[in-house]
C-alpha positions in Angstrom: -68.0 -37.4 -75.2 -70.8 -35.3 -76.5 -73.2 -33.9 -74.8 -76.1 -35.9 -77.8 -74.1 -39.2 -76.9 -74.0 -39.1 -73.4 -78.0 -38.3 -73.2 -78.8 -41.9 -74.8 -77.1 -43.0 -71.8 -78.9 -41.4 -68.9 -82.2 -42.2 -67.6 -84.3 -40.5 -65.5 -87.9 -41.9 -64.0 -89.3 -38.6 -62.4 -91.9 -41.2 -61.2 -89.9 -43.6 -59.2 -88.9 -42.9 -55.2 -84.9 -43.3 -56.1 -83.7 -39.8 -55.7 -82.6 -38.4 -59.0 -78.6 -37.8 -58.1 -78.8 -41.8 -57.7 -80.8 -42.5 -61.1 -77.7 -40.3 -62.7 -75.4 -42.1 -60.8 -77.4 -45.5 -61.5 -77.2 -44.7 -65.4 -73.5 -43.5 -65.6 -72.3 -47.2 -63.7 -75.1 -49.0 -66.1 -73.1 -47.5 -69.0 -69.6 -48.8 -67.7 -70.8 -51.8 -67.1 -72.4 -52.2 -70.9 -68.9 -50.9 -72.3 -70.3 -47.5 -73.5 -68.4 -45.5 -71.0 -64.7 -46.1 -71.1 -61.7 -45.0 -68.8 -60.9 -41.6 -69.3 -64.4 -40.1 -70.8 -65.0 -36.6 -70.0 -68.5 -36.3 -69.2 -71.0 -33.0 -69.4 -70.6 -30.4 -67.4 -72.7 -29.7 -63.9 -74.6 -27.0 -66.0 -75.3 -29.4 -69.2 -76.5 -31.9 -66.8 -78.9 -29.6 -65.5 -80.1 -27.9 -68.4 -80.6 -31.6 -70.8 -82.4 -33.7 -68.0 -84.0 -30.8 -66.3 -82.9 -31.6 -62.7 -81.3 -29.1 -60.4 -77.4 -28.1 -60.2 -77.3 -29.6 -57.0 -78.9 -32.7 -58.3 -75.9 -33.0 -60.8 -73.5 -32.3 -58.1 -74.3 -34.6 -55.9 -74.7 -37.9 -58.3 -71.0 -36.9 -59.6 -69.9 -36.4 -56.0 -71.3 -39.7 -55.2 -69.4 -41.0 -57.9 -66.2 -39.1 -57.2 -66.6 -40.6 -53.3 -66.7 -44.2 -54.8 -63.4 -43.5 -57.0 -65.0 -43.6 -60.0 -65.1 -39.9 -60.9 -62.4 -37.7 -61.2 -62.1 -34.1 -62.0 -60.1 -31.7 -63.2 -60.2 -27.7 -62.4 -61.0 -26.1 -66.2 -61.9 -29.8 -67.4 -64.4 -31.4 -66.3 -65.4 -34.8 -64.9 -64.2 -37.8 -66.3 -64.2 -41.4 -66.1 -61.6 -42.2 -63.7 -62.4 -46.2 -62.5 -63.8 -48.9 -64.0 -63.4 -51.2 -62.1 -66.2 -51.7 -59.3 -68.8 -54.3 -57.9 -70.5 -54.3 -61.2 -72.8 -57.2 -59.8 -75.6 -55.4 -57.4 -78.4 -53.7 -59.2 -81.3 -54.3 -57.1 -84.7 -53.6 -57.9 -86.7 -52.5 -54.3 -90.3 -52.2 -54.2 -92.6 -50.7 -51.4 -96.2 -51.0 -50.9 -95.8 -47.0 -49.1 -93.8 -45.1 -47.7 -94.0 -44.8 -43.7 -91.8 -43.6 -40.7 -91.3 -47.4 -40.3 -91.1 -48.2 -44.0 -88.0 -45.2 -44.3 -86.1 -47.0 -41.5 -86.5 -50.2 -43.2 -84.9 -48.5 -46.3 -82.4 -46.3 -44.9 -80.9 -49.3 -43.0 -80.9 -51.6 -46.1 -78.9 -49.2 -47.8 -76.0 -48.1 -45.1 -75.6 -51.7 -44.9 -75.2 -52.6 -49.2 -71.9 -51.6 -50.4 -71.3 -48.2 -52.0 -71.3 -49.7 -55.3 -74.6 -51.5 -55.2 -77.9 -50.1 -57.8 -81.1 -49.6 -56.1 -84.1 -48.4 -58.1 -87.0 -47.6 -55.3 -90.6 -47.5 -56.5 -93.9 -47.4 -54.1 -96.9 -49.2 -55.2 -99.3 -47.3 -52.7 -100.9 -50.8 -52.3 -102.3 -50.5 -55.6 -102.0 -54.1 -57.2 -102.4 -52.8 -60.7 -99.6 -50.6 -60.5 -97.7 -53.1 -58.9 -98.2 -55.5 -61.4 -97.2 -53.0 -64.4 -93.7 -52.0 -62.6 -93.2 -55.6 -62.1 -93.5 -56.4 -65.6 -92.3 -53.2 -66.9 -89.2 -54.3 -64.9 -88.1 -57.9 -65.6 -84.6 -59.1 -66.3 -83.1 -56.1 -65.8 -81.7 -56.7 -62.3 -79.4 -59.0 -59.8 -82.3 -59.3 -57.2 -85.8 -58.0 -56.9 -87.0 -57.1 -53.0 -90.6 -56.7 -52.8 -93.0 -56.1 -50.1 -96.4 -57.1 -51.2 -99.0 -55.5 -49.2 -102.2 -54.8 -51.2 -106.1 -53.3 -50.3 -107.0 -55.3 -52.8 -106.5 -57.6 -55.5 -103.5 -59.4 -53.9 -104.8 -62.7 -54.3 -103.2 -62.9 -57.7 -100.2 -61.3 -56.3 -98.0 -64.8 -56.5 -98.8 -65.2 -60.4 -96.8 -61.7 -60.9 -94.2 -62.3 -58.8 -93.5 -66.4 -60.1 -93.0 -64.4 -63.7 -89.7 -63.1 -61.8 -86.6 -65.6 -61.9 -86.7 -67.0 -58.1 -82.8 -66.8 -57.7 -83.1 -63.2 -57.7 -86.3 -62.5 -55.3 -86.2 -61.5 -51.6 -90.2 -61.2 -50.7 -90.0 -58.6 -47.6 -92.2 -57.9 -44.6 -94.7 -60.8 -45.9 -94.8 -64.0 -47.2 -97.2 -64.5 -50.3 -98.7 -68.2 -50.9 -98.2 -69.7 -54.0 -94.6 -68.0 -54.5 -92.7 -70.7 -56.2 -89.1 -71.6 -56.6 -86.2 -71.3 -54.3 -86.3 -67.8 -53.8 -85.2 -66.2 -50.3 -87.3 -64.0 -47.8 -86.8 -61.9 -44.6 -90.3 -61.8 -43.6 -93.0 -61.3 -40.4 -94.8 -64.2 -39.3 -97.8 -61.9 -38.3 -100.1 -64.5 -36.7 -97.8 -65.7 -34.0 -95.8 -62.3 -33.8 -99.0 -60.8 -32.1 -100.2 -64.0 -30.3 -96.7 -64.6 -28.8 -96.8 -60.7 -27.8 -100.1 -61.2 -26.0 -98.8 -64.2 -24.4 -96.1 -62.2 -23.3 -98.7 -59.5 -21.6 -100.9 -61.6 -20.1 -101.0 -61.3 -16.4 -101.4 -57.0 -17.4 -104.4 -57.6 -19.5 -106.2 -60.4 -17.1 -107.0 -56.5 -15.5 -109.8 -56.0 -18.4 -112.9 -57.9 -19.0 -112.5 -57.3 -23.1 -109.8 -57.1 -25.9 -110.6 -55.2 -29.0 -108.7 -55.2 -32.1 -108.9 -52.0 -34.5 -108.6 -53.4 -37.8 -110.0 -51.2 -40.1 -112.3 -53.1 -42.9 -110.3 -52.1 -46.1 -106.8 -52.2 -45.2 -103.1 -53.7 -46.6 -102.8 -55.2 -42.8 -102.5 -58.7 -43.3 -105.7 -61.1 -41.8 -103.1 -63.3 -39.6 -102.9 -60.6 -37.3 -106.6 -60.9 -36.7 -106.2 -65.0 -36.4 -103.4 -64.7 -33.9 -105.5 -62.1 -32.2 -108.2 -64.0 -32.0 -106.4 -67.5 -31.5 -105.0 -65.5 -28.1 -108.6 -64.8 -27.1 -110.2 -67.9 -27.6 -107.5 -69.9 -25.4 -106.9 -67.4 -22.8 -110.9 -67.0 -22.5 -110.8 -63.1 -23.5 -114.1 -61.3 -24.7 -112.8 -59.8 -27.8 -114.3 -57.8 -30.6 -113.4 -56.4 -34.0 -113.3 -52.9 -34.5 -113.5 -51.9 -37.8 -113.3 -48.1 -37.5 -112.6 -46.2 -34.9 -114.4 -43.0 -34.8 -117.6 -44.9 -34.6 -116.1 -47.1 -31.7 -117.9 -46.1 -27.6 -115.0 -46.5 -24.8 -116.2 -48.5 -22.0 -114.0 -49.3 -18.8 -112.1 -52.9 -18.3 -111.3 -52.5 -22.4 -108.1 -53.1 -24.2 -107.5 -51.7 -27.5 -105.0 -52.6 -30.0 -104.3 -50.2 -32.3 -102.6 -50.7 -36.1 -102.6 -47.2 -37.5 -101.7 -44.5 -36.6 -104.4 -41.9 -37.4 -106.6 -44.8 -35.0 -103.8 -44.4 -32.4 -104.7 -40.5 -32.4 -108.8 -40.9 -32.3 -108.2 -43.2 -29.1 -106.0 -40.9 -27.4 -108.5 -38.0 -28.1 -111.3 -40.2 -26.9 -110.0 -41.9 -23.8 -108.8 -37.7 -23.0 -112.6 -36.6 -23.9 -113.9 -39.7 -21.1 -111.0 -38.5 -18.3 -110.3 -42.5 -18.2 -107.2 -43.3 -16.9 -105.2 -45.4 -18.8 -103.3 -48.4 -18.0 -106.0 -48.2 -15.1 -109.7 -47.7 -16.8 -108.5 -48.3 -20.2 -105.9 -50.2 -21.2 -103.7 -49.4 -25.1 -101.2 -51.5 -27.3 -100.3 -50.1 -30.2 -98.3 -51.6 -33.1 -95.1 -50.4 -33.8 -92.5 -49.0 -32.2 -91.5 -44.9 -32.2 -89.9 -42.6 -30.3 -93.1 -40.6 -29.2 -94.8 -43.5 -28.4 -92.7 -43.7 -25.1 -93.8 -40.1 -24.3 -97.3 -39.8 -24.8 -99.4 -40.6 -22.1 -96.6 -41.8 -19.8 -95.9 -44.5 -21.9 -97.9 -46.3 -24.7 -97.3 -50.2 -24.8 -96.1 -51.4 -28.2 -95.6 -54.7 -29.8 -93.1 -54.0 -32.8 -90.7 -56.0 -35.2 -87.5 -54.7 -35.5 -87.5 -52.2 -38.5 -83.6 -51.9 -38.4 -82.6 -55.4 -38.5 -85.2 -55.8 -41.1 -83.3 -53.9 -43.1 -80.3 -55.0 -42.1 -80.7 -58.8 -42.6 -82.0 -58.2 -46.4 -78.9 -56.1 -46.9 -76.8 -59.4 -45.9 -79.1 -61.8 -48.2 -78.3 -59.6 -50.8 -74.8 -59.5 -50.5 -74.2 -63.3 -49.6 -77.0 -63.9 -52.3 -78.7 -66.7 -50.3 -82.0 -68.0 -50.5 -82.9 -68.3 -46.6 -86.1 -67.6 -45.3 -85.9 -65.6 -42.3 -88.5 -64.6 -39.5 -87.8 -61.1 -38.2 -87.8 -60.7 -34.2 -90.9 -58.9 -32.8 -90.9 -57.2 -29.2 -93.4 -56.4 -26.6 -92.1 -53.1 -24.7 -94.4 -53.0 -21.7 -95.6 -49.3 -20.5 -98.0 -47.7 -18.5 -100.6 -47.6 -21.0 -101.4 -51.3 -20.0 
């Protein structure tokens, strides 16, 4: 094939979060499965790959050895590459969209895809919570895939979030992390119920926190963290007769002893520390610290932070199996409380 032919059939978004050597690989299966590439095609060379679409040699090389591990690539010494299988799962192209990308975020995606087959398309944008931009790759976007899995966390403007997503075909939509109201159809979901997550997990820590006269809650004013946290939060207090308190930012925040505080971000996690250090409280004694989700260091600093986490892996996992089974279950992802000495 020529070189002129074969560029009409790549495309390469510099913009989206799906590495390059899977947008080439993405475009080369896209063209089998449209009939435009045929058994036996020689395809450009590494070097005319690299040179046409302006992406690295070892870009090239590794979306042709991709293809070459999934026997659809062969390759001959003094030849080339060529079209060696055409027959493949030609029936996953999955369009997967992130409000950011996180430590928790990348285990949610890295998991998704070991568990997909090797066959399956994913495109991977981030809407940095920006509702606008979500909107436009949404609609730039439409038709054009097997299933859409969204996570639809916004600062603002996510009140009109279900009118862009209903524009998608139901069948095809796995909402992620969240539910959204007014999200119509029979669409399937692997999803956080965020209000009774935390209210079960403080539940859970009860006879620990009855040590402190006063809960507080850092939930910063303009933030994607959705408002059920604070309801469970404050559905906890109300019933378990807890003094609690907003806290909207941190920094501004005075420690006082016989406090709990419950931390979302991480930055916030950081100021705490720093502060609770700066007052020589002792915590899990003057001071008492939860902090949302779950990471390695977390079990480290301090002796032991307490956490209360949904489980990233599975997550990823379960929508990996919706896919594949292409079934329209809602599911509720498991959340943990991992007591530690930080309470």
């Amino acid at each position: 094939m020529k070189s002129s032919e074969f560029q009409n059939l790549i495309s390469i978004d510099y913009q989206s979060a799906t590495p390059k050597y899977r947008q080439l690989a993405n475009s080369i299966m896209g063209a089998i499965r449209a009939g435009r590439l045929q058994k036996e095609d020689t395809l450009p060379s590494i070097n005319e790959l690299s040179f046409q679409f302006e992406i690295s040699r070892d870009t090239a090389e590794k979306g042709y050895k991709y293809l070459k591990e999934i026997g659809m690539l062969g390759s001959v010494p003094g030849k080339g590459y060529y079209i060696a299988n055409t027959n493949f799962d030609q029936g996953l192209k999955i369009f997967l969209l992130f409000n950011k990308l996180s430590a928790h975020k990348k285990i949610i995606y890295d998991s998704l895809i070991d568990a997909l087959p090797d066959t399956a398309s994913v495109d991977f944008y981030i809407y940095n919570n920006d509702f606008s931009f979500f909107k436009k790759l949404i609609q730039n976007n439409k038709g054009d895939y097997s299933h859409y899995v969204i996570i639809p966390h916004f600062v603002e403007g996510g009140e009109n979030a279900a009118e862009i997503i209903n524009t998608l075909d139901p069948a095809k939509l796995i909402l992620l992390d969240k539910l959204v109201a007014g999200v119509e159809g029979n669409f399937a979901s692997v999803y956080e119920n965020f209000e009774q997550d935390i209210y079960q997990a403080l539940l859970q820590a009860k006879t620990l926190l009855t040590k402190y006269h006063t809960l507080s809650l850092i939930f910063p004013q303009h933030s994607y963290f959705p408002v059920e946290i604070v309801k469970g939060f404050e559905r906890f207090c109300r019933e378990q007769n807890f003094e609690h308190q907003l806290i909207h930012d941190i920094t501004d925040a005075t420690l006082s002893r016989g406090e709990v505080y419950i931390n979302l971000m991480e930055n916030d996690l950081v100021v705490l520390i720093e502060k609770i250090i700066s007052k020589k409280f002792v915590i899990g004694k003057d001071i008492g610290v939860i902090s949302y989700n779950e990471t390695a260091l977390k079990k480290i600093i301090l002796n032991g932070i307490t956490t209360i986490s949904t489980d990233f892996q599975w997550m990823g996992r379960k929508t990996a199996e919706v896919i594949v089974k292409n079934t329209s279950e809602h599911v509720a992802i498991p959340f943990y409380l991992t007591l530690r000495n930080s309470l």
